[in-house]
PATIKE-802503 format. One record per atom (N, C-alpha, C): residue in one letter; residue number from 1; x, y, z. Coordinates in steps of 0.1 Angstrom, whole numbers, plus 5000, padded with zeros to 4 digits. Example, Ala and Ser with C-alpha at 12.3 -4.5 7.8 and 13.67 -1.06 7.14 Angstrom:
+------+------+------+------+------+
: resn : resi :   xx :   yy :   zz :
+------+------+------+------+------+
:    A :    1 : 5132 : 4943 : 5078 :
:    A :    1 : 5123 : 4955 : 5078 :
:    A :    1 : 5132 : 4967 : 5078 :
:    S :    2 : 5128 : 4978 : 5071 :
:    S :    2 : 5137 : 4989 : 5071 :
:    S :    2 : 5129 : 5000 : 5079 :
+------+------+------+------+------+
//
This chain:
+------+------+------+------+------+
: resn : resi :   xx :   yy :   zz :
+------+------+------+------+------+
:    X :    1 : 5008 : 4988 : 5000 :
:    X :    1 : 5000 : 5000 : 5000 :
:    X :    1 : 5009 : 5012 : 5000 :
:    X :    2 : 5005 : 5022 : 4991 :
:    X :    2 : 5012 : 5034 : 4994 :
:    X :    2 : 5010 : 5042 : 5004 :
:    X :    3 : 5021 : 5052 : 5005 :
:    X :    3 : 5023 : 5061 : 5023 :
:    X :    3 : 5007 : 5072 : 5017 :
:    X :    4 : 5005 : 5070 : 5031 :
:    X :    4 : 4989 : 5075 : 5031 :
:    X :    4 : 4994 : 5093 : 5037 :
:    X :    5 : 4985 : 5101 : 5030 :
:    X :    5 : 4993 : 5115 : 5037 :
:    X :    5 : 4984 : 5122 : 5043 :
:    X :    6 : 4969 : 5115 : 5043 :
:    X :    6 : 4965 : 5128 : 5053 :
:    X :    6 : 4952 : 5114 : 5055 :
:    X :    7 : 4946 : 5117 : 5067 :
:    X :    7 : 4939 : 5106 : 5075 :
:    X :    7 : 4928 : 5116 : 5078 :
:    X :    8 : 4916 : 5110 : 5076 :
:    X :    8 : 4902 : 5115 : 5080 :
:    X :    8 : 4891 : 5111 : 5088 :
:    X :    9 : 4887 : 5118 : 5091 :
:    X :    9 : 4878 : 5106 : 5101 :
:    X :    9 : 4865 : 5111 : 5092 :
:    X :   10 : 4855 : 5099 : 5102 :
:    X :   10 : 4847 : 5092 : 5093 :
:    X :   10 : 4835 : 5109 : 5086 :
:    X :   11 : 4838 : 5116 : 5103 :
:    X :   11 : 4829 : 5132 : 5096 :
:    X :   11 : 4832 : 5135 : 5089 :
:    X :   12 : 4844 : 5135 : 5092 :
:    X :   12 : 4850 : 5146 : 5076 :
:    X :   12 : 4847 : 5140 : 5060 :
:    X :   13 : 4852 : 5124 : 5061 :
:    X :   13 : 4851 : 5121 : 5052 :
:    X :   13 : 4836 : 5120 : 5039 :
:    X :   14 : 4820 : 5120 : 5052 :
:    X :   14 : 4811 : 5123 : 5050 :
:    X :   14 : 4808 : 5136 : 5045 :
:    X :   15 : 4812 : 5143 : 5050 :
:    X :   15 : 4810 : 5158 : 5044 :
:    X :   15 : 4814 : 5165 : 5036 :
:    X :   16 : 4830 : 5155 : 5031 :
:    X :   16 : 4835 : 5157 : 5019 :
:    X :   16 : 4826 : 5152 : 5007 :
:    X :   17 : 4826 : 5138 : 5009 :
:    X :   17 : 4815 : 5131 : 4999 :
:    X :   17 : 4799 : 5144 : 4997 :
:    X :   18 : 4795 : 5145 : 5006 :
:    X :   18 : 4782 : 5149 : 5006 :
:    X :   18 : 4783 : 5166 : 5001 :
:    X :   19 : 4793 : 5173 : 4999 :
:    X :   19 : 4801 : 5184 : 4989 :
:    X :   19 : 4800 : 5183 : 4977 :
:    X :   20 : 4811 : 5169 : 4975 :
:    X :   20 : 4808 : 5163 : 4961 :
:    X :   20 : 4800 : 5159 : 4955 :
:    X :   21 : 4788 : 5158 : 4958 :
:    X :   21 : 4775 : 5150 : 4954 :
:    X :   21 : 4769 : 5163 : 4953 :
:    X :   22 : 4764 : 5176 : 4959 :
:    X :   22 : 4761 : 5186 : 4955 :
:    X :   22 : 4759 : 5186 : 4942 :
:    X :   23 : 4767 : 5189 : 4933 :
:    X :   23 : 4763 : 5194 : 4920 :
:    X :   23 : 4771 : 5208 : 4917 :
:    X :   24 : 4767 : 5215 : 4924 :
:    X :   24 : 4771 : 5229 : 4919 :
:    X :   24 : 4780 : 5232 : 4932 :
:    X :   25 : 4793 : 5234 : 4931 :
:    X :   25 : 4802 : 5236 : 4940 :
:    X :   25 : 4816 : 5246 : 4934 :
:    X :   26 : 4819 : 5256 : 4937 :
:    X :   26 : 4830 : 5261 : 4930 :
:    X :   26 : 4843 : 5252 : 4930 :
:    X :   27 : 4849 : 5252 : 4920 :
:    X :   27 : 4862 : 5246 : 4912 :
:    X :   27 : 4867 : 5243 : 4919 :
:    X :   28 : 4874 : 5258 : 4927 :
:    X :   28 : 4886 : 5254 : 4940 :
:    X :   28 : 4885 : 5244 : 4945 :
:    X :   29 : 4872 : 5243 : 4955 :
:    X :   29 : 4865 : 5237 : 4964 :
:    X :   29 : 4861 : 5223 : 4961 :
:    X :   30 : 4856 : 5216 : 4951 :
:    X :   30 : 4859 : 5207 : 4943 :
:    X :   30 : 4870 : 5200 : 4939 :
:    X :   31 : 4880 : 5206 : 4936 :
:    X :   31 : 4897 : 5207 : 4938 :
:    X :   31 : 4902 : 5193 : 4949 :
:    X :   32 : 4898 : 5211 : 4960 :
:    X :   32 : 4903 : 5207 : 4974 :
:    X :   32 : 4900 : 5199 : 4978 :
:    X :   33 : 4884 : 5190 : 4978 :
:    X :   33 : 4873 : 5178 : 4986 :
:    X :   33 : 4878 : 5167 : 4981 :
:    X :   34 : 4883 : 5169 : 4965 :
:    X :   34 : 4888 : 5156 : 4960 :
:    X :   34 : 4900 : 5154 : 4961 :
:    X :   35 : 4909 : 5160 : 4962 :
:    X :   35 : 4926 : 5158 : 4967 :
:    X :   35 : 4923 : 5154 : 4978 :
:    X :   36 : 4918 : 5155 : 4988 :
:    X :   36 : 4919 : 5153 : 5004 :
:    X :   36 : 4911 : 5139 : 5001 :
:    X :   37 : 4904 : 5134 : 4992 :
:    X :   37 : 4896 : 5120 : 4995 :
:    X :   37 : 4904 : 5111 : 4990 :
:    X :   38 : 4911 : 5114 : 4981 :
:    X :   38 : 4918 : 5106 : 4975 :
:    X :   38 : 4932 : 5107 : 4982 :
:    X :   39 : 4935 : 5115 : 4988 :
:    X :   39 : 4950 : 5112 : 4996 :
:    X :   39 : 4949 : 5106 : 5007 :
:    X :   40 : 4934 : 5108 : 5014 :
:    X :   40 : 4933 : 5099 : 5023 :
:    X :   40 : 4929 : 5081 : 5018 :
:    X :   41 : 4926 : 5079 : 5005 :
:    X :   41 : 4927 : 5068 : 5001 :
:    X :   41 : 4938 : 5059 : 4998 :
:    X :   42 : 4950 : 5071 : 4997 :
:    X :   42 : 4963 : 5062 : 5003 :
:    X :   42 : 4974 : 5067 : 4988 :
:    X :   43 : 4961 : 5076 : 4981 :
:    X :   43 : 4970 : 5078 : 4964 :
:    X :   43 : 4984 : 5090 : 4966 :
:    X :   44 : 4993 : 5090 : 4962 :
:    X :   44 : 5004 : 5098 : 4968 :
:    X :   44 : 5001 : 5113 : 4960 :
:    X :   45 : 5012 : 5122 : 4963 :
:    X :   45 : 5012 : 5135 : 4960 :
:    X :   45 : 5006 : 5136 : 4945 :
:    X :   46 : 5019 : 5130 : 4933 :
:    X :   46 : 5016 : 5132 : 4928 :
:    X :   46 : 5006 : 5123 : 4915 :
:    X :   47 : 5003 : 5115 : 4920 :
:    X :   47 : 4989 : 5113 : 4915 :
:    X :   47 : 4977 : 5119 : 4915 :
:    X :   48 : 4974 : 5122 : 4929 :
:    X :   48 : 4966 : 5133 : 4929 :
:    X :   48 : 4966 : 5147 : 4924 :
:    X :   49 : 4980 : 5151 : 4920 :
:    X :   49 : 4981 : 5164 : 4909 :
:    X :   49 : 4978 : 5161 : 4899 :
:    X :   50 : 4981 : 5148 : 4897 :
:    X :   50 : 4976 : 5144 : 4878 :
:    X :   50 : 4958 : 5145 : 4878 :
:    X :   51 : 4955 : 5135 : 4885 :
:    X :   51 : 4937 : 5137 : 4889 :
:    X :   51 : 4936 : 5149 : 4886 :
:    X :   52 : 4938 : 5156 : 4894 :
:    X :   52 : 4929 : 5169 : 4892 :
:    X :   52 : 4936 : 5181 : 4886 :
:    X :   53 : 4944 : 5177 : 4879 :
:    X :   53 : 4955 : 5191 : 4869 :
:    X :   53 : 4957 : 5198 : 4879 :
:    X :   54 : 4966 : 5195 : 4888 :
:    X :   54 : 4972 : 5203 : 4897 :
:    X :   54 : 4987 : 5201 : 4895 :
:    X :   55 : 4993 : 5208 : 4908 :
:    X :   55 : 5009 : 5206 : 4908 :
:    X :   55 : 5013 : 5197 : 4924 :
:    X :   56 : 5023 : 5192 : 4926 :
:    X :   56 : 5028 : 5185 : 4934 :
:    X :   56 : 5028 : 5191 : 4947 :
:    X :   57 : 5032 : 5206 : 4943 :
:    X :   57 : 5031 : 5215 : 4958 :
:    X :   57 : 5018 : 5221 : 4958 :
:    X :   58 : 5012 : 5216 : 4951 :
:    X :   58 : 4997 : 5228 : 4956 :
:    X :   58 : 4987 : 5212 : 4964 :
:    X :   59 : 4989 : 5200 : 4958 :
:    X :   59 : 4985 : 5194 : 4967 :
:    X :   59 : 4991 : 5188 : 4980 :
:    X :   60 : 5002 : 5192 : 4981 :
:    X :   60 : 5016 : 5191 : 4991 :
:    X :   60 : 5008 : 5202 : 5004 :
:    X :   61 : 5006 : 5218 : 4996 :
:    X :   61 : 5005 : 5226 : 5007 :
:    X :   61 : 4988 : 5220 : 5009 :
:    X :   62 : 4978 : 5217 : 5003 :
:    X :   62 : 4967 : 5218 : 5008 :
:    X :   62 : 4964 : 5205 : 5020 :
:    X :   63 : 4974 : 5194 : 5017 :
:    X :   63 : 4973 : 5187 : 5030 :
:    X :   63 : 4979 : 5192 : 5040 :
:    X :   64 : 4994 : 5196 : 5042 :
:    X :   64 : 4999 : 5206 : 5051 :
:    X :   64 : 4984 : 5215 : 5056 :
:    X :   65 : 4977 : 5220 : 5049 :
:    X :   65 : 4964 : 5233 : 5052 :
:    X :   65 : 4953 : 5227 : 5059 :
:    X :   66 : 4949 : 5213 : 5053 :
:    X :   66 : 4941 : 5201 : 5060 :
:    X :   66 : 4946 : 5201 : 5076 :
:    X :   67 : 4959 : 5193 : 5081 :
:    X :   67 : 4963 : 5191 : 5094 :
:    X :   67 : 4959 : 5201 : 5102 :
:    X :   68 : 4962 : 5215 : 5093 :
:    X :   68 : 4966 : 5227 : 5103 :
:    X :   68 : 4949 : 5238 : 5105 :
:    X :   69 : 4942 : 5236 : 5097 :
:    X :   69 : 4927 : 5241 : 5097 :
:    X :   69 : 4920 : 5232 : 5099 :
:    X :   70 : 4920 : 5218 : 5094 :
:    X :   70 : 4905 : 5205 : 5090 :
:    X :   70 : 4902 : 5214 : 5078 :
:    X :   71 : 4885 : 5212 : 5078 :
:    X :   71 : 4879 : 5214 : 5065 :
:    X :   71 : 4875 : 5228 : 5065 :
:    X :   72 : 4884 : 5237 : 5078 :
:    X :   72 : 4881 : 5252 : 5069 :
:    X :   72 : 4890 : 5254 : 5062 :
:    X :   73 : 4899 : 5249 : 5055 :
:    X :   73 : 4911 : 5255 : 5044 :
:    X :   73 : 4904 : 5251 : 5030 :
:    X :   74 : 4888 : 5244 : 5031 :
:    X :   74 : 4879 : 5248 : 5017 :
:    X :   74 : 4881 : 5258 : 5009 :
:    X :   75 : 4877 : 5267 : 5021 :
:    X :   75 : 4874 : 5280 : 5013 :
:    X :   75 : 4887 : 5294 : 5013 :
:    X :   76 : 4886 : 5298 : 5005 :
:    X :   76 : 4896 : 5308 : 5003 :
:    X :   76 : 4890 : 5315 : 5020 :
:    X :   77 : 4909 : 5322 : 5025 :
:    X :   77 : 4903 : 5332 : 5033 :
:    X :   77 : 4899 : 5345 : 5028 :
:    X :   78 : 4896 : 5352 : 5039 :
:    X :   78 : 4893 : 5361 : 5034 :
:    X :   78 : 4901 : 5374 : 5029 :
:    X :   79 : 4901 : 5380 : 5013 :
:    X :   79 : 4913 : 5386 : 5009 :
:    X :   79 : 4912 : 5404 : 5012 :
:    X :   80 : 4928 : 5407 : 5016 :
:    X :   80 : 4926 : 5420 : 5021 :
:    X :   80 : 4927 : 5425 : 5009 :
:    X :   81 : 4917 : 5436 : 5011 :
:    X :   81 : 4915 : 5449 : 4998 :
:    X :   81 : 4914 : 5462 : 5002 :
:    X :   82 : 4911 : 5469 : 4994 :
:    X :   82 : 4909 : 5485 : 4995 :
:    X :   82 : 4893 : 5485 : 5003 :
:    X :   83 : 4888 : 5493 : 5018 :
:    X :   83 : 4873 : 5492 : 5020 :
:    X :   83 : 4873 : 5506 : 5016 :
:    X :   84 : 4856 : 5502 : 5013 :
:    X :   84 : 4848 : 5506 : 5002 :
:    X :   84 : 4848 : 5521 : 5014 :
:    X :   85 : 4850 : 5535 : 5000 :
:    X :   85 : 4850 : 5542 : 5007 :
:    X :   85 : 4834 : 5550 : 5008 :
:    X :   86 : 4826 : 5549 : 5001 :
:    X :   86 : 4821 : 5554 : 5000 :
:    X :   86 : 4799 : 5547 : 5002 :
:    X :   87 : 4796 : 5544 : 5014 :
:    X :   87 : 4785 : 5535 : 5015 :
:    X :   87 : 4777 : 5532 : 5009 :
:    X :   88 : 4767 : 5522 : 5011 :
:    X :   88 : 4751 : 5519 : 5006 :
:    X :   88 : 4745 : 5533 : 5003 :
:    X :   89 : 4743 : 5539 : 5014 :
:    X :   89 : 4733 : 5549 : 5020 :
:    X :   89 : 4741 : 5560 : 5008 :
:    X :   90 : 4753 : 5566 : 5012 :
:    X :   90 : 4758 : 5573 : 5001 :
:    X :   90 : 4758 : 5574 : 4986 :
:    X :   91 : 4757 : 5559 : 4982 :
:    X :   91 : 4757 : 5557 : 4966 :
:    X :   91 : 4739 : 5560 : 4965 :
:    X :   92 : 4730 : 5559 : 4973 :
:    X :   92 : 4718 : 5559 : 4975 :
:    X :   92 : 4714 : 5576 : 4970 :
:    X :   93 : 4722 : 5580 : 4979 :
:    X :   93 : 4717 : 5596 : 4981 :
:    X :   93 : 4723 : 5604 : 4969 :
:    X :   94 : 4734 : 5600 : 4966 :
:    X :   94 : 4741 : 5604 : 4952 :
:    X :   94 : 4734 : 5599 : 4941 :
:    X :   95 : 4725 : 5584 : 4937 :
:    X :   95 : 4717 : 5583 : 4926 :
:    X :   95 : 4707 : 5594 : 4931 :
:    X :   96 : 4702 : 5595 : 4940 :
:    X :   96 : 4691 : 5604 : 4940 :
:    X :   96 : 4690 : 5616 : 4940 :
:    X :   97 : 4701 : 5624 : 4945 :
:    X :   97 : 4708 : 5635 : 4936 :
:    X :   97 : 4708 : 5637 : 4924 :
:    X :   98 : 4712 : 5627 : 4915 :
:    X :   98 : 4714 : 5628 : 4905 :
:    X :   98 : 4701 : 5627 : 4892 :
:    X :   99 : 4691 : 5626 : 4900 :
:    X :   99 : 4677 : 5622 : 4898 :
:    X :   99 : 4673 : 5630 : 4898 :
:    X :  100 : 4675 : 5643 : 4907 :
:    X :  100 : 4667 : 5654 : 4909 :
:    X :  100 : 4669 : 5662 : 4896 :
:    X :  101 : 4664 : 5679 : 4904 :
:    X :  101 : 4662 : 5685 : 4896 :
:    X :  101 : 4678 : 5693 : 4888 :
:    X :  102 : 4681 : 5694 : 4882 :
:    X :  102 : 4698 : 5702 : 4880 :
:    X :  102 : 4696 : 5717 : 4885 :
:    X :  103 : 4711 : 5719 : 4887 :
:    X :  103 : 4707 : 5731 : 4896 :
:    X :  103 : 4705 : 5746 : 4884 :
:    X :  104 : 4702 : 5756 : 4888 :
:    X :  104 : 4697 : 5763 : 4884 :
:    X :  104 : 4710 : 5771 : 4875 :
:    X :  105 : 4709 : 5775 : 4861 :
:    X :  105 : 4719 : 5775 : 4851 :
:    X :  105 : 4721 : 5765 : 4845 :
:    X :  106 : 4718 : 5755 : 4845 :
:    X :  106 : 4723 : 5741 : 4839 :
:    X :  106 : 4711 : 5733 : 4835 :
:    X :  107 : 4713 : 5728 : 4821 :
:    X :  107 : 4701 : 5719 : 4820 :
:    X :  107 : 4699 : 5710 : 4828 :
:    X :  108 : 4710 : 5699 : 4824 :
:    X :  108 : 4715 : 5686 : 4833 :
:    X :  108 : 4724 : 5688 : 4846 :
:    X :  109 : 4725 : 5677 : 4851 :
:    X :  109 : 4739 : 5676 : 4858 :
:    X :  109 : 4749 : 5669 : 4855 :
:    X :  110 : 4761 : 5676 : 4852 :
:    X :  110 : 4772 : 5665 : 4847 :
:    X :  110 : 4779 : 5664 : 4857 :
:    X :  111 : 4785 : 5652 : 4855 :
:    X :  111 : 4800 : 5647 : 4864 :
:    X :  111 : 4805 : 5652 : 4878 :
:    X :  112 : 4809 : 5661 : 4871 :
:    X :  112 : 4818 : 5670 : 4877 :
:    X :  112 : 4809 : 5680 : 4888 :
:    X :  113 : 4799 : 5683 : 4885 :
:    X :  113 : 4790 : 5691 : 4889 :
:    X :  113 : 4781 : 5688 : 4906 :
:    X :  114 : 4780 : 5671 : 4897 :
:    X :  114 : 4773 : 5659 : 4911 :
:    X :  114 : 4786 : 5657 : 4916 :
:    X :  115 : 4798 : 5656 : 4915 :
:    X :  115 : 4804 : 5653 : 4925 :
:    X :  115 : 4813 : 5667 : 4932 :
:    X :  116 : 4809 : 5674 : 4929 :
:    X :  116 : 4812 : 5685 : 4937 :
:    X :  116 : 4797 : 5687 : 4947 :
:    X :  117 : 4787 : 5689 : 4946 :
:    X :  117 : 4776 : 5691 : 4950 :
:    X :  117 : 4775 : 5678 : 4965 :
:    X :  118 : 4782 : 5666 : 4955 :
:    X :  118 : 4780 : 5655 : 4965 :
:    X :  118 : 4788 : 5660 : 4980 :
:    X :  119 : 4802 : 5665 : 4975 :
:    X :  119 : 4809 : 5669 : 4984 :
:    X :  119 : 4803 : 5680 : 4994 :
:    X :  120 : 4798 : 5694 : 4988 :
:    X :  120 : 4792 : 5703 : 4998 :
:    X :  120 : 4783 : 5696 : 5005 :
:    X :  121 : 4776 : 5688 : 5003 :
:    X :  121 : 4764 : 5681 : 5010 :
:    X :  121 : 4769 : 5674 : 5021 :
:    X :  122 : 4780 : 5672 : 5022 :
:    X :  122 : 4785 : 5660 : 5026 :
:    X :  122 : 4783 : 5644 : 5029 :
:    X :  123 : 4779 : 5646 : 5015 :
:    X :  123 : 4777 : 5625 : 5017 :
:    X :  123 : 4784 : 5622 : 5021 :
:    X :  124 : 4803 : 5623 : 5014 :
:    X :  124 : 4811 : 5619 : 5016 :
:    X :  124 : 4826 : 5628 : 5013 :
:    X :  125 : 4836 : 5623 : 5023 :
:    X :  125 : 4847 : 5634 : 5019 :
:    X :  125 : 4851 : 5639 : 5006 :
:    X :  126 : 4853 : 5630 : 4998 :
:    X :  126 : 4860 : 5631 : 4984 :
:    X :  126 : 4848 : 5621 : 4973 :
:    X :  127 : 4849 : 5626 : 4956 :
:    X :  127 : 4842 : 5620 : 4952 :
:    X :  127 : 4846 : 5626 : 4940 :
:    X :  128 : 4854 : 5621 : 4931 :
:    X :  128 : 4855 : 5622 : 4912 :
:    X :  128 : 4847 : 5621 : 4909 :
:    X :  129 : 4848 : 5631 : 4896 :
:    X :  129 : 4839 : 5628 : 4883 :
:    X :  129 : 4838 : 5613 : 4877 :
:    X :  130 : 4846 : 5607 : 4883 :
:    X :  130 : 4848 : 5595 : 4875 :
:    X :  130 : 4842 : 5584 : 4889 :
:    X :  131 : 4843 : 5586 : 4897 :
:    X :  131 : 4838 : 5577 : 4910 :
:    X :  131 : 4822 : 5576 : 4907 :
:    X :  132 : 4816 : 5594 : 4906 :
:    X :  132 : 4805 : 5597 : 4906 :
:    X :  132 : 4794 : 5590 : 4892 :
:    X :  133 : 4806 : 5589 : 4881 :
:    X :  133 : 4800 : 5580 : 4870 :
:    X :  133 : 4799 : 5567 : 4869 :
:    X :  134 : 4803 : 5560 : 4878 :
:    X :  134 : 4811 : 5546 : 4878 :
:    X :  134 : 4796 : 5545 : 4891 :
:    X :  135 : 4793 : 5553 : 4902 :
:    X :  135 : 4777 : 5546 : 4911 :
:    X :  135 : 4768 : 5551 : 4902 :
:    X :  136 : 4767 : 5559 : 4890 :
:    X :  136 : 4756 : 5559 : 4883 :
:    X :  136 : 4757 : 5549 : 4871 :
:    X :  137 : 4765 : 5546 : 4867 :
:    X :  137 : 4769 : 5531 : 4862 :
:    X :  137 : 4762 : 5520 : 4865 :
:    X :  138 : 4764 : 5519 : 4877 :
:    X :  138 : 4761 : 5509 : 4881 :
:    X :  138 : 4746 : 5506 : 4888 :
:    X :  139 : 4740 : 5519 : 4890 :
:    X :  139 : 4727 : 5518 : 4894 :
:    X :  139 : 4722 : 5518 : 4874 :
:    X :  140 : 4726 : 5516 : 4865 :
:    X :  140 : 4719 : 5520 : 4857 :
:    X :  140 : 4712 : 5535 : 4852 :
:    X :  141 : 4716 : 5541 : 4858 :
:    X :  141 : 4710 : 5557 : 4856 :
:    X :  141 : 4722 : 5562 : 4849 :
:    X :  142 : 4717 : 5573 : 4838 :
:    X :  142 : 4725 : 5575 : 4828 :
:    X :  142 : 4723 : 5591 : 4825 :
:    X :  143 : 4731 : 5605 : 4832 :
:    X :  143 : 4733 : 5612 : 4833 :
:    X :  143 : 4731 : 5620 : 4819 :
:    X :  144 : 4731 : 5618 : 4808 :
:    X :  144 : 4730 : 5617 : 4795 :
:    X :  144 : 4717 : 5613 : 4786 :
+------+------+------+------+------+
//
């Protein structure tokens, strides 16, 4: 029998299976539930890279990640980014701004105009013409 590299017990092993039987599971995670069933079936590193088009060290570190988490090293952690400067409620009040009436001299309101406006109001500290096009973007409302 080959050197077995990571040992499960019978929960785990259940709840891996019962993952896989799902249906709709992201890739990674699918990946990860089947390297760990099959390595605990005794299959070595790199067979299990071949299985699932991986590499020797990414199934190397995800049992190393197994011992040291169990079955929370599924899921990706969580990745540090830029927070969001500017809120719900703010992108709220700025579509609705932008909704209103234009101010007086101006047909419309452009860009530059709502995000200055945004600023004296103070929704929020700072706000580009280009920030301010990118939440009306994305609410679908079209300045234009």
């Amino acid at each position: 029998m080959k050197k077995q590299h990571v040992t499960l017990s019978e929960e785990h092993r259940n709840h891996l299976r019962q993952l896989l039987s799902k249906g709709s599971l992201p890739a990674k995670t699918f990946k990860r539930a089947t390297a760990l069933l099959e390595l605990h079936e005794g299959k070595t590193f790199q067979a299990v890279a071949k299985t699932i088009d991986s590499t020797y060290n990414t199934v190397s570190a995800w049992a190393s990640k197994y011992q040291t988490n169990q079955l929370a090293f599924l899921k990706d952690a969580p990745r540090s980014g830029r927070p969001m400067e500017i809120s719900g409620q703010s992108r709220a009040k700025i579509t609705a701004l932008a909704c209103s009436e234009s101010p007086d001299g101006h047909s419309q309101w452009s860009l530059r105009l709502l995000a200055n406006r945004v600023v004296e109001l103070g929704y929020c500290e700072h706000l580009s013409h280009t920030q301010a096009g990118t939440i009306l973007k994305k609410t679908s409302y079209s300045p234009i």
